[in-house]
C-alpha positions as CSV (number, residue, x, y, z in Angstrom):
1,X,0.0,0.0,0.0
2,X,1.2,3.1,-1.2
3,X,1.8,6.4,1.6
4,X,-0.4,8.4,-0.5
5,X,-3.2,6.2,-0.4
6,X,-2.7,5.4,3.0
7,X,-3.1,9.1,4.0
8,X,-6.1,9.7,1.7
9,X,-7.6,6.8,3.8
10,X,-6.5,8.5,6.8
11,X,-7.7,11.5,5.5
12,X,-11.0,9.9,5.0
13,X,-11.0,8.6,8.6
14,X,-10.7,11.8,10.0
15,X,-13.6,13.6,8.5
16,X,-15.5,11.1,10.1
17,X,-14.6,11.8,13.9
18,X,-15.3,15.9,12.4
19,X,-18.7,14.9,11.1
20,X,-19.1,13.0,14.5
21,X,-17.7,16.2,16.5
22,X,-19.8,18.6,14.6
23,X,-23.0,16.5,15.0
24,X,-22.1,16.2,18.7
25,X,-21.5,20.3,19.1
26,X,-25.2,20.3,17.4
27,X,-26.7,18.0,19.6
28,X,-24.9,20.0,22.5
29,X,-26.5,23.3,20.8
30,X,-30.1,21.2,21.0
31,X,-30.3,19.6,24.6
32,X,-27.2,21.9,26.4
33,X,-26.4,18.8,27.8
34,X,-22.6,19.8,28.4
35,X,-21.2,16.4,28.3
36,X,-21.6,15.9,24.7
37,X,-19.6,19.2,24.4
38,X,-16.4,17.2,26.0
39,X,-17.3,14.1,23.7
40,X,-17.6,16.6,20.8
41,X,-13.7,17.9,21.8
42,X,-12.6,14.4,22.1
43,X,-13.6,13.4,18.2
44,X,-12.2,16.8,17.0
45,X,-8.9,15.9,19.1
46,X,-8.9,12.8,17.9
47,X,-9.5,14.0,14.5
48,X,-7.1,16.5,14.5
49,X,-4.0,13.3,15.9
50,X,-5.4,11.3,12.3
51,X,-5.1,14.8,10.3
52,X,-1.3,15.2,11.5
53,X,-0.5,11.8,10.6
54,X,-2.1,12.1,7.2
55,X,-0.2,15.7,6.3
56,X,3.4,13.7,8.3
57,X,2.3,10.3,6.1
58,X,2.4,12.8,2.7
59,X,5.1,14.5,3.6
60,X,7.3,11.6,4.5
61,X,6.1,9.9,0.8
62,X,7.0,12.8,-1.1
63,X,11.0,12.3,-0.1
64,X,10.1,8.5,-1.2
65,X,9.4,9.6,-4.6
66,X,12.4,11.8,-4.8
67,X,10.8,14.9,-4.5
68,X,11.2,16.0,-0.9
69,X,8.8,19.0,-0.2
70,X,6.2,20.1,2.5
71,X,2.3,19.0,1.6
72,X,1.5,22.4,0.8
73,X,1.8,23.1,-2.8
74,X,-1.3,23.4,-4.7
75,X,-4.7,24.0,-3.8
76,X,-5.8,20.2,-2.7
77,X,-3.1,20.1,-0.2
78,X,-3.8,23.6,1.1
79,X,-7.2,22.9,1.7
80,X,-6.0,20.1,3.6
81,X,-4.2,22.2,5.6
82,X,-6.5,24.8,6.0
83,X,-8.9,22.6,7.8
84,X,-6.4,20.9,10.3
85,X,-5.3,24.3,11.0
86,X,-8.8,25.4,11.8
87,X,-9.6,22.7,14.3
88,X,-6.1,23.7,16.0
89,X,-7.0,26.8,16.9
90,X,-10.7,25.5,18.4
91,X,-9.2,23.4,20.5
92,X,-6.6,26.3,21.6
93,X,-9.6,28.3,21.9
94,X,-11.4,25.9,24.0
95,X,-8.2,25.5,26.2
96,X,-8.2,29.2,27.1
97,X,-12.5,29.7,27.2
98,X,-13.9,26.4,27.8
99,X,-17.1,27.2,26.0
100,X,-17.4,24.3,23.4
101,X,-20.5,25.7,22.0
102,X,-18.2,27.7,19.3
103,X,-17.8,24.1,17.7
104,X,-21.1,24.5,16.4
105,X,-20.2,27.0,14.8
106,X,-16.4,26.7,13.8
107,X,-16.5,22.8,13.3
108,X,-18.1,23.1,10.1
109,X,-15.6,25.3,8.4
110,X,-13.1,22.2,9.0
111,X,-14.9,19.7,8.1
112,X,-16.3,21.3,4.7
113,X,-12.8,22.0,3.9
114,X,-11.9,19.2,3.9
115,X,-14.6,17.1,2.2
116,X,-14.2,19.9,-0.5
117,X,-11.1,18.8,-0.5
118,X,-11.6,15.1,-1.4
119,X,-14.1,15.5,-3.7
120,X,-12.3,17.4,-5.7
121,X,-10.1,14.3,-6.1
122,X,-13.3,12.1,-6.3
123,X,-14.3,14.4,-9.0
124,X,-10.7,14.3,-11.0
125,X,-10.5,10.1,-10.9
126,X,-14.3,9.7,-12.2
127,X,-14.6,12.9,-14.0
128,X,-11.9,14.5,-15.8
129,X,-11.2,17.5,-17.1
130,X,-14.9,19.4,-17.8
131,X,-13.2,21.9,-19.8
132,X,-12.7,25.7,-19.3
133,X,-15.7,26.3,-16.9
134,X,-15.0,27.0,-13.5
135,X,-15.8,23.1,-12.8
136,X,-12.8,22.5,-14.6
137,X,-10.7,25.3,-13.4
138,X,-11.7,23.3,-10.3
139,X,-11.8,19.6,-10.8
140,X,-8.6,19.4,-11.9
141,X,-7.3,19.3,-8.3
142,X,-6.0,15.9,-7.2
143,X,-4.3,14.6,-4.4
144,X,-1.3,13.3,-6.3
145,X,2.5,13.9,-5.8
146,X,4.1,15.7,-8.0
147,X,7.4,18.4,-8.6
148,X,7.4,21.7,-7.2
149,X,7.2,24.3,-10.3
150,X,10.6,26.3,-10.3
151,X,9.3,28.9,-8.6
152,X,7.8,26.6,-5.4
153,X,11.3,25.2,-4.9
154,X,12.0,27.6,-1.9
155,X,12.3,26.8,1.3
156,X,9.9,30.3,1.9
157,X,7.1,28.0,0.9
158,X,6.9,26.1,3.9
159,X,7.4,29.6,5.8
160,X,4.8,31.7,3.9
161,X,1.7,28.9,3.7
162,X,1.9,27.9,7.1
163,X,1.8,31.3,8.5
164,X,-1.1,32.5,5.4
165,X,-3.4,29.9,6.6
166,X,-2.9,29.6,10.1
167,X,-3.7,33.3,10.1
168,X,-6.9,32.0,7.8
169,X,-7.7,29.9,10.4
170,X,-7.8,32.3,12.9
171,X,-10.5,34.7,10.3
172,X,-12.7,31.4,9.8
173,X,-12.7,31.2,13.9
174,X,-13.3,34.6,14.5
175,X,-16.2,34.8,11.5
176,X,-17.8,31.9,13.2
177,X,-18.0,33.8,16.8
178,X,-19.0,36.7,14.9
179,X,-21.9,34.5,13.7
180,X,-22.8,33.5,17.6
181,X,-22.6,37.0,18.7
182,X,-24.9,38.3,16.2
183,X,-27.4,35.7,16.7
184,X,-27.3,35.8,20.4
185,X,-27.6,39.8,20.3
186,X,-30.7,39.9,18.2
187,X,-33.1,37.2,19.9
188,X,-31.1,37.9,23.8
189,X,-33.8,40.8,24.6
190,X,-36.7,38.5,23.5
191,X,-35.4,35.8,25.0
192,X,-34.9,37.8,28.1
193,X,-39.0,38.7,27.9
194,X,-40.0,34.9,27.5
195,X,-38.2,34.3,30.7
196,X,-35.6,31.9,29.1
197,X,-32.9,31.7,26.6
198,X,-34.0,28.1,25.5
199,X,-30.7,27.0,23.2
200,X,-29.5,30.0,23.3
201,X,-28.8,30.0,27.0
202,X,-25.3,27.6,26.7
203,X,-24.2,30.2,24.3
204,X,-21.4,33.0,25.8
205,X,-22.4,36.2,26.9
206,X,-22.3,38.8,24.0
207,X,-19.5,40.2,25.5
208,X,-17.7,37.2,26.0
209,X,-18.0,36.5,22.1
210,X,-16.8,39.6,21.1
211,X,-13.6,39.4,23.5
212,X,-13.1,36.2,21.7
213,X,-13.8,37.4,18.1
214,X,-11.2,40.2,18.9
215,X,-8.6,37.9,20.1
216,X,-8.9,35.3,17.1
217,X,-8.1,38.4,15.0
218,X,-5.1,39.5,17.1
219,X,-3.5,35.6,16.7
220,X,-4.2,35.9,12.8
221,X,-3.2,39.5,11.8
222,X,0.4,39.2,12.5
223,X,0.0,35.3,11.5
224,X,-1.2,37.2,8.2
225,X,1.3,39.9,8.0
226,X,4.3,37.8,8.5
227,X,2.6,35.6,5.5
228,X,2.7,38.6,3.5
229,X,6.2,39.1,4.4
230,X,7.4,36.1,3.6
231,X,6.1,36.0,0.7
232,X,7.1,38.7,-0.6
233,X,10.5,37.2,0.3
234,X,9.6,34.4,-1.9
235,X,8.4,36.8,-4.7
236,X,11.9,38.5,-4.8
237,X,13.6,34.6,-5.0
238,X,11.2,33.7,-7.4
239,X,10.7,36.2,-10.2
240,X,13.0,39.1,-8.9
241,X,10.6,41.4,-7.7
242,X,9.5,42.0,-3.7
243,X,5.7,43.4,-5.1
244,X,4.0,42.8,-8.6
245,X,0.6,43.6,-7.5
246,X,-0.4,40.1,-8.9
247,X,-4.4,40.2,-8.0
248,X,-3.4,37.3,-5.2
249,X,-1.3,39.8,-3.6
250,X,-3.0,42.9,-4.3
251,X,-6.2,40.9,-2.4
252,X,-3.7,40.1,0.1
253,X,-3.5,43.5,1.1
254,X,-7.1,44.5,1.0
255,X,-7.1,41.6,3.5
256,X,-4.7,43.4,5.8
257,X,-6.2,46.1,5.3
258,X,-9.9,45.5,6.5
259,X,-7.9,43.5,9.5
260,X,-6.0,46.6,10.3
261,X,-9.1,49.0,10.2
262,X,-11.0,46.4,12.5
263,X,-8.1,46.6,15.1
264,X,-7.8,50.3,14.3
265,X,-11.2,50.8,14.9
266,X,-11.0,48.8,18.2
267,X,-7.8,50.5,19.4
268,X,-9.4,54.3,18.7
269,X,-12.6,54.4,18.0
270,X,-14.0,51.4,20.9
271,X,-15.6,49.6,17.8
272,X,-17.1,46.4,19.8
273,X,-19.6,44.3,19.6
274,X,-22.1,44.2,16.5
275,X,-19.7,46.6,13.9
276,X,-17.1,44.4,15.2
277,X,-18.7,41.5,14.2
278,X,-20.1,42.4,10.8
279,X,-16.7,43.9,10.2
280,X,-14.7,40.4,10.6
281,X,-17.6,38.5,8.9
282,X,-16.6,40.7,5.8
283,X,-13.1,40.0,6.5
284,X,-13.3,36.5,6.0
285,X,-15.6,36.8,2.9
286,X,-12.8,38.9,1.7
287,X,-10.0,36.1,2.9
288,X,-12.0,33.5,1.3
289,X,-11.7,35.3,-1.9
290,X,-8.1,36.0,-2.1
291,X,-8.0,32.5,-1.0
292,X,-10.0,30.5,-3.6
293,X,-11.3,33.6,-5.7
294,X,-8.3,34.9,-7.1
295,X,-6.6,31.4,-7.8
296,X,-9.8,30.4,-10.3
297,X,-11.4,33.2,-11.4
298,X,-8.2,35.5,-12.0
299,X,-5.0,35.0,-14.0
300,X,-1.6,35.9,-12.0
301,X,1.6,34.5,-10.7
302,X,-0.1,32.5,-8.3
303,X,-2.9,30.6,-10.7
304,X,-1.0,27.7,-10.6
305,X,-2.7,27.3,-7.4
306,X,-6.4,26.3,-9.0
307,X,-4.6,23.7,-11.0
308,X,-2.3,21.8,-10.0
């Protein structure tokens, strides 16, 4: 049995315990029965131990076939990433807060990720190439091996994904408290007037949610800025240039730059609560953009992205 089927199969194994977690944090949502909240942590733990191994298992076969590089070098493996990153940070998040109800709404980001992920490969093996629609822009994604491009074959790779999407990670997390906080501030007052909060009750207090909001966005900015950084490090390796205003890194700025006005705002101004929220909800819309958006809708440096 080959390493790269093995970690697919892995791969496949772990989405399982997520599905299990996230149906767990939904159940925990429904009856606020806080046990399944620990059982819910325990999958996504267990989850995230498989998802390691998987990444380590693909990183370790790479080397075997002579090409020796980090998973993290087009768009299937990134996803892949992207999603263990994101259950990382919950569990970091419920290390420091303890209030597992944020699974409900962060789990799902994880697990979607990564079933996009694998049907996309599902889709290559049974499908094929549907042509130049954005399905095929898309399906062409598979998990294979293959040779970093010349201008991958930097060690700034490894530096510049890992601190991009752990800094994406921390958007997703924050967006998905922004979600709980604006839910729980517009039904808390009639809530209040029934005389109970029904599920809503095992949810945070609003300002609980947007202590946390702020403080997933304090771990990803810099996370985000050093991405930038390095990469523009990598840019200079690459093609000789520090700053092309490719569209991927011209979105990477407009990134940084609704991230800075929402700490800005904080810092100055006292934006809390519901601006706060609305404002990193559009932060991640606008991360998810540079993030898939750019790689297959817009031609740059960094298309080879959508299809390899």
């Amino acid at each position: 049995m080959s390493y790269t089927l093995l970690s697919t199969q892995i791969l496949n194994w772990t989405s399982l315990l997520y599905f299990i977690a996230m149906v767990l944090f939904f159940v925990l949502f429904a009856l606020r029965r806080r046990v399944l909240g620990t059982a819910a942590m325990l999958f996504a733990g267990g989850g995230l131990l498989l998802h390691t191994t998987a990444i380590a298992i693909r990183w370790f076969e790479s080397y075997q076939q002579g090409y020796g590089h980090a998973p993290m070098s087009n768009m299937y493996e990134s996803v892949v990433f992207f999603s263990w990153s994101i259950v990382l940070l919950l569990i970091l998040i419920d290390w420091r807060y303890r209030q597992r109800v944020i699974g409900v709404f962060v789990m799902p980001f994880a697990l979607f990720s990564l079933v996009w992920a694998q049907l996309f490969t599902v889709a290559v093996l049974v499908g094929g190439n549907a042509g130049g629609t954005l399905l095929g822009r898309m399906v062409v994604m598979d998990d294979r091996i293959a040779p970093l491009m010349p201008a991958l074959q930097s060690n700034w790779l490894l530096y510049h994904v890992v601190t991009c999407f752990l800094g994406y990670a921390a958007f997703a997390v924050a967006c998905g408290i922004s979600i709980m906080y604006l839910i729980k501030r517009h039904v808390e007052s009639d809530a209040d007037r029934a005389g109970g909060g029904g599920m809503l009750s095992l949810l945070p207090p609003t300002d609980v949610l947007d202590d946390m909001n702020y403080r997933a966005i304090v771990i990803g900015f810099p996370l985000l800025t050093l991405g930038i950084m390095t990469g523009s490090a990598w840019a200079n390796y690459a093609w000789g240039s520090y700053w092309s205003w490719d569209p991927k890194e011209t979105w990477s700025l407009i990134v940084w730059f609704i991230y800075a006005a929402f700490l800005h705002a904080r810092f100055t101004h006292g934006w809390v609560g519901k601006r706060a929220a609305w404002l990193s909800i559009c932060g991640f819309a606008a991360t998810l953009f540079c993030y898939l958006g750019v790689n297959l809708l817009l031609s740059g440096l960094h298309s080879y992205g959508g299809k390899m």
